[in-house]
N, C-alpha and C positions, 0 to 999 in steps of 0.2 A: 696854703701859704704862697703868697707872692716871690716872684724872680728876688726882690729885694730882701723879701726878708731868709730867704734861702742862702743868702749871700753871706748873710751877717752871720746865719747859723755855722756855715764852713768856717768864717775865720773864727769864730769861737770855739770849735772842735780845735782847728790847727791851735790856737793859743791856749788851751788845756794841755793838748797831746805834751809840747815845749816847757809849760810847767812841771809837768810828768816829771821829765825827762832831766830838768834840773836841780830837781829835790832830789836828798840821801833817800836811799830805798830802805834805811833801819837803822837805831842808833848804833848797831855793831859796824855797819858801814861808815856812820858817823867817828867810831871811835878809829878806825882804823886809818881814814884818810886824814893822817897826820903831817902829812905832808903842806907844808905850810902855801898858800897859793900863790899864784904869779903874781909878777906887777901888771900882766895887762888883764884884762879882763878874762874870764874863763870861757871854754868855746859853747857851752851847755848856756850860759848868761847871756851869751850875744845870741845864740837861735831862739830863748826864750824872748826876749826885747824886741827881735825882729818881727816874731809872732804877735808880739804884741801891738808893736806899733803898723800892722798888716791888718789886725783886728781893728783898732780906733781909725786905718786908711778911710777918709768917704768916698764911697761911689763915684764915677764923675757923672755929672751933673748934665741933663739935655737940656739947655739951657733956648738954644732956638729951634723955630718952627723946621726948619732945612734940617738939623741935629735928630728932634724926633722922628723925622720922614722916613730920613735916611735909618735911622732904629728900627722902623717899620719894615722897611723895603728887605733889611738884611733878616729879620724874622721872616718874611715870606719866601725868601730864598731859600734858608733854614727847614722850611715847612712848619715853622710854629704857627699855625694858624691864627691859634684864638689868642695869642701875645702881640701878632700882627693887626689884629682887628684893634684889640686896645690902643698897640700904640699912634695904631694912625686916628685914633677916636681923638688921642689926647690933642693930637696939632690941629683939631676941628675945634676938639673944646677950649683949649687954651691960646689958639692964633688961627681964630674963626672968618681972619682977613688977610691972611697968609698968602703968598702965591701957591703953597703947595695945599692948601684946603681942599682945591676943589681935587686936586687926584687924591688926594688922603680921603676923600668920598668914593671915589672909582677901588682904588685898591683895598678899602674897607671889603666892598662887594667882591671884588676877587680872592680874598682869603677867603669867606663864608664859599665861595664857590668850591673853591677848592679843599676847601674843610669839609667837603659835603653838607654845608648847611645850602640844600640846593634852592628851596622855598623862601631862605632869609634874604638869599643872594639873587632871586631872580626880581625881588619887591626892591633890592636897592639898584639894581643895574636898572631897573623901570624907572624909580625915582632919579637917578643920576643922567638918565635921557630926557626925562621931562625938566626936570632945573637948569639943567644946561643944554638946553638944545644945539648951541653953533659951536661947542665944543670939541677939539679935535679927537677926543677918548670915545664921543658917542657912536662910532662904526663900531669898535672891539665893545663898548657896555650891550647895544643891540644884538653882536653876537654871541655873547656870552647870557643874554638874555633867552636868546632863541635853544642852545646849549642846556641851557639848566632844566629844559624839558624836551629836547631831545635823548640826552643821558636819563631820561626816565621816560621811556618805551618801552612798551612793555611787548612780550609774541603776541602772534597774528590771532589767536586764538580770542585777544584778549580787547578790552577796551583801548580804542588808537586817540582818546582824548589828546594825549600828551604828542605825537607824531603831529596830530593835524593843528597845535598852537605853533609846533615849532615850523612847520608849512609855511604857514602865515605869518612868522616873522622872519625867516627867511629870504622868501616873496618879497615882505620889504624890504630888506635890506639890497637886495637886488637892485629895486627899483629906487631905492635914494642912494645909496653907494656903487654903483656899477661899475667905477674902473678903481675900488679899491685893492689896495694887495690881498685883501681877506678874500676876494671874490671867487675865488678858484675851488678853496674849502669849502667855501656858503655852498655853491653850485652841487658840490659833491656832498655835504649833511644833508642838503634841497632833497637829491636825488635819492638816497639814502632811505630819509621819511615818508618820502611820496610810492617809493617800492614798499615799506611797510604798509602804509596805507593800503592800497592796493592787493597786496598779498591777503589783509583783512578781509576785505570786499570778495574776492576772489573766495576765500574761505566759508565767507558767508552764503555766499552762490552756491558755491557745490553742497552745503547741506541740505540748501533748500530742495535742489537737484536730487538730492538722494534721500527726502521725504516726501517725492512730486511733488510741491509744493512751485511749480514752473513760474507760475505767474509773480509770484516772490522772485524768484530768481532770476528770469528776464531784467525785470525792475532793477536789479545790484545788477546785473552786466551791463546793462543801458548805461547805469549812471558811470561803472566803470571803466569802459571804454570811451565816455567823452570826457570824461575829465583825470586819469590816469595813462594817456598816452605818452609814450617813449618808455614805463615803467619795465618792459620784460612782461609782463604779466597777460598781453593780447592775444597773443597764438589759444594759450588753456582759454581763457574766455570767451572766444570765438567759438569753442568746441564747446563750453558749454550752453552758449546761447545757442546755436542751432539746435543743438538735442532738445532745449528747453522747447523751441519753439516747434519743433518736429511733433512732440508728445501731445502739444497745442492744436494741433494739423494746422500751425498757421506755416506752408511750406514755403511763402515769399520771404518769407522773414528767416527760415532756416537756410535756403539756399543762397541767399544775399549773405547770410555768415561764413558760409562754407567760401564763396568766391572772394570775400574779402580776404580769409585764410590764405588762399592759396595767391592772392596777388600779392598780398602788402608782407607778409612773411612766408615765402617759398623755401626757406632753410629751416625752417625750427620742426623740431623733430614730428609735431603736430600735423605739420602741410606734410611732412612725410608717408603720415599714418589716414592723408584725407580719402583716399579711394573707399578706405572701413568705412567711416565716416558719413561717406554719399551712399554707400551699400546699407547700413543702417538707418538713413532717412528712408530711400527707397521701399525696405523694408515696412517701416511704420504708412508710410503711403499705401502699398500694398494691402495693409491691415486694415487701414483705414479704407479703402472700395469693397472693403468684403463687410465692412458694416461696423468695424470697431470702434465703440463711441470714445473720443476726446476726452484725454484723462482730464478729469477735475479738478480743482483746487480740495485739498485734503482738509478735512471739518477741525483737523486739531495745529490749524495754522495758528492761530492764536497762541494754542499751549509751544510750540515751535518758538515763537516771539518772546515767550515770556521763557525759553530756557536759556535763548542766548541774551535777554537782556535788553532793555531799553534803548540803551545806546549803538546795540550794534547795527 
C-alpha cells in the first residue's frame, strides 16, 4: 500500500474510533440517559463530525514540478529512499522540461546510492554524466560514481576489480576537476584504493615467495614498485625482491634492492632489520660457490595460479 492510501486508512480508523465513542453502548444506557440534551450540540457529536470531515480532508495536492522536487528532496533527508526515488521520477515524468528535471535525474541516483542500490546508482550517475556533460552536478555524479565501487572493496586477499575501477575514476576526476572542493577527499579515496591495491600485489608476492615460485614473484614486485609508489607498501617489497632474486643467484638485482632499501626508506622498520638481510644474501652466495644449483621455478606453478584465481 502506498503513502496515500495509508493515509486514508488512518483517517478511517480515527473516523470509526469517533463513531464508537458517540453511540449508546446498550439500550440500558439508552434508557437511563434521560436527560433531555442541550441546545448546543453534544461534545461526543462535534469529535464524531470533526473525524469525519478529517476523513473526506483531500490530501494537498503537488500541483508543480518545484512542489514535487522539494517532496523529493525532504524524503531523502527523511532517509525514505525508495519514496525519494519515486517522487523525483514523478517531476521527470510529469515536468520532463522542468528546470528541476535534470537534478531530479542527479538525486534519483543518489537515493539508490544511498539506498544501497549501489549497481543501480552507479549506471545512473554514468548516465547523468554522459547526458549532461557541462553540467555543474557532473564533479559530485563522477564521484559518487567512483564511490559506488570503492564502498565495494573487498580484502587484500581477494579480487581488487572494484579498488582498481574506482582508481581510474578517480584519476579522472583529478584530472578534469582539479581545484574542485571535492578534491582533497578524491586524493584521500585515491590513496586509499591504490594502498588496497597494492597491499594485494604484495600479498600475492609473498605467496609465491613462500612456494619458490621467485620468478612469479619478482614479476608482481617489478610491476609493484612502478606503478604503486608512495603506497606504504615499498620497504616489505624491496625485502622481498631481493630474497626473490638472491634464491635466483641473480645478485645485481638483489643487492640493487637492498641499497634502494636503505636509501629511499632509512626509517621503516625493514632498513632497520637490513644488516639480516645482507647476512642472508651473503649466505645464499656462499651456498651458491660451493656448488648449490639455483632454485627452480616449481612444476605446480600453474596449480599456484589456478588456486589464487584468474584475476589475481
Amino acid at each position: 500500500m502506498n503513502r496515500t492510501g495509508l493515509a486514508w486508512l488512518r483517517r478511517l480508523v480515527v473516523a470509526s474510533a469517533a463513531l464508537c465513542a458517540a453511540l449508546p453502548l446498550s439500550a440500558a444506557h439508552a434508557q437511563t440517559s434521560a436527560t433531555p440534551p442541550a441546545a448546543s450540540e453534544p461534545e461526543d457529536s462535534r469529535g464524531f463530525l470533526d473525524a469525519i470531515g478529517e476523513f473526506f480532508r483531500p490530501s494537498p495536492v503537488l500541483r508543480t514540478a518545484e512542489e514535487k522536487y522539494d517532496r523529493g528532496v525532504e524524503l531523502l533527508r527523511e532517509g525514505d529512499y525508495s519514496e525519494a526515488v519515486t517522487a523525483f521520477g514523478r517531476v521527470l515524468a510529469e515536468h520532463p522540461y522542468s528546470a528541476r528535471a535534470v537534478e531530479a535525474e542527479f538525486r534519483i541516483a543518489l537515493a539508490q546510492y544511498f539506498g544501497d542500490k549501489r549497481i543501480e546508482a552507479e549506471v545512473s550517475f554514468a548516465d547523468f554524466r554522459r547526458q549532461h556533460p557541462a553540467h555543474e552536478l557532473v564533479p559530485w555524479a563522477l564521484y559518487y560514481e567512483a564511490m559506488c565501487r570503492y564502498t565495494d572493496m573487498d580484502s587484500v586477499d581477494r579480487d581488487q576489480t572494484a579498488a582498481r575501477v574506482a582508481i581510474d575514476r578517480f584519476r579522472l576526476f583529478t584530472q578534469r576537476f582539479p581545484t574542485h572542493p571535492l578534491r582533497t577527499l578524491v586524493d584521500k579515496r585515491l590513496a586509499e584504493s591504490l594502498r588496497r591495491v597494492a597491499d594485494h600485489e604484495l600479498y600475492i608476492a609473498s605467496f609465491y615467495v613462500r612456494v619458490e615460485d621467485y620468478r612469479a614473484a619478482i614479476g608482481r614486485l617489478d610491476e609493484l614498485l612502478a606503478r604503486y609508489r608512495g603506497t606504504g607498501v615499498e620497504p616489505q617489497a624491496l625485502v622481498l625482491s631481493a630474497r626473490a632474486h638472491a634464491h635466483r643467484h641473480e645478485w645485481d638485482a638483489a643487492d640493487a634492492a637492498v641499497e634502494r632499501l636503505a636509501s629511499e626508506f632509512p626509517s621503516s622498520t625493514e632498513a632497520q632489520e637490513i644488516a639480516a638481510l645482507r647476512a642472508e644474501i651473503a649466505e645464499l652466495k656462499t651456498e651458491a660457490a660451493a656448488g648449490e644449483p639455483v632454485a627452480p621455478n616449481p612444476e605446480d606453478t600453474d596449480d599456484a595460479e589456478s588456486f589464487l584465481g584468474p584475476n589475481f
